[in-house]
C-alpha positions in Angstrom: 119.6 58.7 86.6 116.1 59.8 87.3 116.8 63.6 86.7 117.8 64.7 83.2 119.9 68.0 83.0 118.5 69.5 79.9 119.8 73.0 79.3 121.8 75.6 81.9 119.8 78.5 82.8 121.3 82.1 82.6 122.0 83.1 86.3 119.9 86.4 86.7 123.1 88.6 86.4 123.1 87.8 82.8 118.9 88.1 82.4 119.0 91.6 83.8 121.8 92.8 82.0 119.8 91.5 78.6 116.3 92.5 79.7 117.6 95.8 82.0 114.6 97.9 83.3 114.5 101.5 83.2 114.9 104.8 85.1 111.3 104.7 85.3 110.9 101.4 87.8 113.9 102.5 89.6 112.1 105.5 90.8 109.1 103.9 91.5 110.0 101.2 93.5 112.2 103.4 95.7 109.8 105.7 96.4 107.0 102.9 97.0 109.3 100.8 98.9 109.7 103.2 101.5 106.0 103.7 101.5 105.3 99.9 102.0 107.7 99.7 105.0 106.6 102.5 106.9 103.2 100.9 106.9 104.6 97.9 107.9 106.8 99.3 110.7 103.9 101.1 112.0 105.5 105.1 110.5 102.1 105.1 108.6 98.6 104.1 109.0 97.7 103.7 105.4 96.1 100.0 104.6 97.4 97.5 102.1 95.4 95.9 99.4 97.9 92.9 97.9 95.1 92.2 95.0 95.0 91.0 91.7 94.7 87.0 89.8 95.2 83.9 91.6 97.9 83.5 88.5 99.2 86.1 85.9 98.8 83.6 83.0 98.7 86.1 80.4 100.5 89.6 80.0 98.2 91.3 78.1 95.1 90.7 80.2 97.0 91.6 83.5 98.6 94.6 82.5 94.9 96.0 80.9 94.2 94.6 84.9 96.9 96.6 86.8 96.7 99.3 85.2 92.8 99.3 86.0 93.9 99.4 89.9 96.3 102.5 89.4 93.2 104.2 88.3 91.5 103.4 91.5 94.5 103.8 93.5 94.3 107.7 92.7 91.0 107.8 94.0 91.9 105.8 97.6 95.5 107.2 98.1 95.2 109.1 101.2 94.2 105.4 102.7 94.9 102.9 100.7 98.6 101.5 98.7 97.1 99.1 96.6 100.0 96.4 95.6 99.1 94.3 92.9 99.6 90.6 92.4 100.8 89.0 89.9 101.7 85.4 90.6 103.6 83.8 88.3 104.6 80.9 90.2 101.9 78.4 91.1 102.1 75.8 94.3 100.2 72.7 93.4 98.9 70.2 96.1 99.4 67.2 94.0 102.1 68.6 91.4 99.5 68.3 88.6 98.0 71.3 86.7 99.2 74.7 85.1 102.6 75.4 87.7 102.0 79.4 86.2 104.4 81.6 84.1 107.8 80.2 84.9 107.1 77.5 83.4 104.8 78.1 80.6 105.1 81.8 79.0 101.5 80.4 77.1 99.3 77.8 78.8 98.2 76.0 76.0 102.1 75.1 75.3 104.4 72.6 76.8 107.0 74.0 79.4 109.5 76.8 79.0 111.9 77.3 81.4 114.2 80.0 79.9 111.4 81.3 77.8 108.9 81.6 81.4 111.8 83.7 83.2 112.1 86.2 80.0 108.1 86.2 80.2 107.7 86.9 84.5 110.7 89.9 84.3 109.4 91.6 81.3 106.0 91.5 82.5 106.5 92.8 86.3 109.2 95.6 84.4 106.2 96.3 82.5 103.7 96.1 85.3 105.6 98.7 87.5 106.4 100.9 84.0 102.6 101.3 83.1 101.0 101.3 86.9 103.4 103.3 88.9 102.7 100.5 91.6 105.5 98.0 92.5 103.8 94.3 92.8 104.0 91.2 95.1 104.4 87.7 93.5 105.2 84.5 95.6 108.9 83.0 96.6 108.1 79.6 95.2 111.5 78.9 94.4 114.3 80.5 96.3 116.6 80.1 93.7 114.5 82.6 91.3 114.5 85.2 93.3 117.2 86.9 91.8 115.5 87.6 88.3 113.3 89.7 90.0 114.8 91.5 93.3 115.3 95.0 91.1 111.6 95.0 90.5 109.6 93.0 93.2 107.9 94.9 96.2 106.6 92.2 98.5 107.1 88.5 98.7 104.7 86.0 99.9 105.7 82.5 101.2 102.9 80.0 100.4 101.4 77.4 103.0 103.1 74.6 101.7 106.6 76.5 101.8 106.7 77.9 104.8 108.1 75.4 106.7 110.8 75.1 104.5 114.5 76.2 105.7 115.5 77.5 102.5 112.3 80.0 102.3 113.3 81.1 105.7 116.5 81.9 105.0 116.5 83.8 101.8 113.5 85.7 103.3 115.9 87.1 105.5 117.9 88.6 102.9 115.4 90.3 101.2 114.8 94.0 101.6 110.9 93.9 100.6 108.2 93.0 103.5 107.9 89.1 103.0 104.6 87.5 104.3 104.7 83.9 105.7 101.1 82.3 105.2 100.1 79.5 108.2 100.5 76.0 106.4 98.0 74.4 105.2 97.3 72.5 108.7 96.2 75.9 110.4 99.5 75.5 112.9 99.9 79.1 114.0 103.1 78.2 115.8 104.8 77.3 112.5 104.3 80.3 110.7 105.7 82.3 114.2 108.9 80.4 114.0 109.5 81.0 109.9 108.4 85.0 111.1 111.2 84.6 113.8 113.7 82.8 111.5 113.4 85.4 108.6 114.1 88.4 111.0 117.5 87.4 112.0 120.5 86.7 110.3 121.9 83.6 108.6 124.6 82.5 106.7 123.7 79.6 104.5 124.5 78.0 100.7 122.4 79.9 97.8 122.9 79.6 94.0 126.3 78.3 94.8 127.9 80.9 97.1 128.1 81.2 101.0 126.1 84.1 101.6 125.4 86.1 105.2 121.9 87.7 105.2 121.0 91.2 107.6 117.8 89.8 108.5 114.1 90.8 106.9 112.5 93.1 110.0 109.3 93.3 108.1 108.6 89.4 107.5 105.3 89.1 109.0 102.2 86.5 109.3 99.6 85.9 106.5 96.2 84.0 107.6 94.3 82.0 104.8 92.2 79.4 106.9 93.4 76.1 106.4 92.1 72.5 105.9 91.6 69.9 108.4 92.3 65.9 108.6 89.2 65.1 106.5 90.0 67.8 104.3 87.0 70.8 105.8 88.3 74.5 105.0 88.0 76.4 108.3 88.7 80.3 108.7 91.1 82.0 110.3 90.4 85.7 110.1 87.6 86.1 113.0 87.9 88.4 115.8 89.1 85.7 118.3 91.3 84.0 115.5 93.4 87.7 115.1 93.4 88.3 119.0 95.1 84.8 119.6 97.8 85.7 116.9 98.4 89.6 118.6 98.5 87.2 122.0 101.2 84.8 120.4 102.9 88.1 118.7 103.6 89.9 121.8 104.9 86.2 123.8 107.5 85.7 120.7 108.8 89.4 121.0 108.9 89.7 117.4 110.0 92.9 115.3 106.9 95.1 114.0 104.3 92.6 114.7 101.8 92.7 111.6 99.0 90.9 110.2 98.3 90.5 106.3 94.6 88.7 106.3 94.0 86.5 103.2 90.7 86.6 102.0 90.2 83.8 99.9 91.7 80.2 99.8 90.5 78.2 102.9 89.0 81.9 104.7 86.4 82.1 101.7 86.6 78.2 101.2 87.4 79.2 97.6 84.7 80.9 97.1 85.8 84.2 96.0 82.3 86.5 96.4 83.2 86.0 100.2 86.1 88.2 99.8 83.6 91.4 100.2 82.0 90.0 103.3 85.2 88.9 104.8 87.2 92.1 104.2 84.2 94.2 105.9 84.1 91.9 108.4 88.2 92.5 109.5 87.4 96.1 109.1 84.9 95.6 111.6 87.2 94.0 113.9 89.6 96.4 113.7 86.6 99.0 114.5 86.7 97.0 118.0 90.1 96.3 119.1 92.7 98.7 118.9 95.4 95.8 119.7 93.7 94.3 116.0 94.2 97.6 114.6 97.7 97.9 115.4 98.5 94.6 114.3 96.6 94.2 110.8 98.0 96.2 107.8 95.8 95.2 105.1 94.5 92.3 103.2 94.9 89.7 100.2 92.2 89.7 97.7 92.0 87.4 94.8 90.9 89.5 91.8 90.8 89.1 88.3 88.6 91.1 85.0 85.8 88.5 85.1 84.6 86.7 87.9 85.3 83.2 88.5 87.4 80.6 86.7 87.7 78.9 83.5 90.2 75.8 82.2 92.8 76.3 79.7 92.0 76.8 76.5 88.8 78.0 77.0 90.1 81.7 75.7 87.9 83.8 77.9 89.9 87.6 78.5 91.0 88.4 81.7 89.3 85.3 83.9 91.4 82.7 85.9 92.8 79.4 84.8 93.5 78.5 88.4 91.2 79.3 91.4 88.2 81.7 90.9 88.3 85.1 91.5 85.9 88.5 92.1 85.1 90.1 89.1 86.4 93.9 88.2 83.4 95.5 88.5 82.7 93.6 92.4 86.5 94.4 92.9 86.3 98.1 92.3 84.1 98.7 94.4 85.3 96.6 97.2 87.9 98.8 96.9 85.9 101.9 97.3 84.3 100.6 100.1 86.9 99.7 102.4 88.5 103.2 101.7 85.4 104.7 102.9 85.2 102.3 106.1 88.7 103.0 107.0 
């Protein structure tokens, strides 16, 4: 066979009765759940920052990084729920390169599979415990959703997933707002129908069981530009881009129509000191149409302790190993910014 079945996994009812988190997160994430779905339902008209590394490769430097953004959540509150993001599971276009956490607790070592699941729910338990923020992290695989559903606090389906019928389906079990990004070919259509197919009910195999899901009311669309036939990023997030989506929103009669804008990827063209001029320039938009306003609840900001990128191994503290990212010092004060504009 061409598939070697190494070692069985513990099922997550086993990992969370070993690694258990405490009255603590429970709290918080009940409390900022509700927050995060009255924005998203429209009950409240703070704006949502989903920022922090392109990949949480190491605990200590994205905890010292978290914890950094609950500082500067105190001082944007009244406008702003800053959700942090911390990614450990990493799409890659060719299947080459560091696949994040999950699969290697530490970088520079060769792949841990039990070891990387330990590693991702200790660190978002830790994340919520030190922050007082719940955090998003990205549904690459379905199946692992479970190790993390008694922490998580938003879900993000990447644009190579999204037309996938299992990530539809297991979106619409979850409880949390899942965003569904357009794929990487820019097809707005597609990301509509894995909106539509996350809000309503299925039943459907998972982990083994027949399951029934309720239906995810708050899945909604993500933006992040996209690439073209000879491989050209392009944007998605001007003015005309968000009107066409609010246009193709109200046709689909979809539940609480909302708009997550990512700032980086194709939008920036991967270069990550766009973010600021982007995420001004949405503002701006928003400043100008009221159906905008109404439709976009915050943004996606790539964000890490130093600015750009580095390759494994290099041991610099707190900068990226995948994509580059804005620095702390640009980031903080993004954030300040956009508080004052809104």
């Amino acid at each position: 066979m061409g598939m070697n079945f190494s070692r069985k996994l513990p099922i997550p009812k086993e990992i969370k009765e070993q690694f258990p988190i405490d009255a603590k997160v429970v709290s918080v994430k009940e409390n900022k759940d509700k927050e995060l779905r009255d924005i998203f339902t429209g009950a409240s008209d703070k704006f949502v920052l989903i920022i922090g590394p392109c990949s949480a490769d190491n605990e200590d430097s994205v905890i010292d990084y978290v914890t950094r953004l609950a500082k500067v959540q105190e001082q944007v509150k009244d406008k702003i729920m800053i959700v942090p993001r911390i990614y450990t599971n990493k799409p890659r276009t060719t299947g080459e390169g560091y696949m994040g956490m999950v699969h290697q607790p530490d970088p520079e070592k060769k792949e841990d599979l039990i070891g990387g699941i330990i590693s991702v729910r200790k660190l978002h338990a830790r994340a919520v415990n030190e922050s007082g923020l719940i955090c998003a992290d990205e549904m690459l695989y379905p199946e692992n959703g479970r190790y993390l559903d008694d922490i998580l606090g938003y879900c993000a389906i990447g644009a190579r997933s999204v037309e996938d019928q299992q990530h539809r389906l297991v979106a619409s079990g979850l409880t949390i707002p899942v965003g569904m990004k357009n794929p990487t070919s820019g097809d707005i259509s597609v990301m509509l129908n894995s909106i539509k197919a996350a809000q309503v009910p299925h039943t459907f195999i998972y982990r083994g069981w027949d399951v029934t899901t309720t239906g995810n009311d708050t899945a909604h669309a993500i933006l992040r530009g996209y690439v073209d036939s000879d491989g050209k990023s392009h944007a998605n997030y001007h003015y005309e881009d968000m009107i066409q989506l609010f246009d193709m929103y109200q046709q689909r009669n979809l539940l609480n129509p909302a708009l997550i804008v990512d700032t980086n990827h194709a939008n920036s063209g991967k270069k990550p000191l766009e973010q600021i001029r982007i995420a001004k320039e949405i503002l701006h938009s928003c400043r100008h149409s009221d159906d905008i306003k109404s439709m976009v609840k915050g943004l996606m900001i790539e964000s890490y302790i130093e600015d750009g990128a580095q390759k494994i191994g290099e041991g610099v503290y707190g900068k990226s190993i995948t994509d580059p990212c804005l620095g702390w010092e640009k980031s903080e004060r993004l954030i300040l910014d956009l508080a004052d504009l809104l």
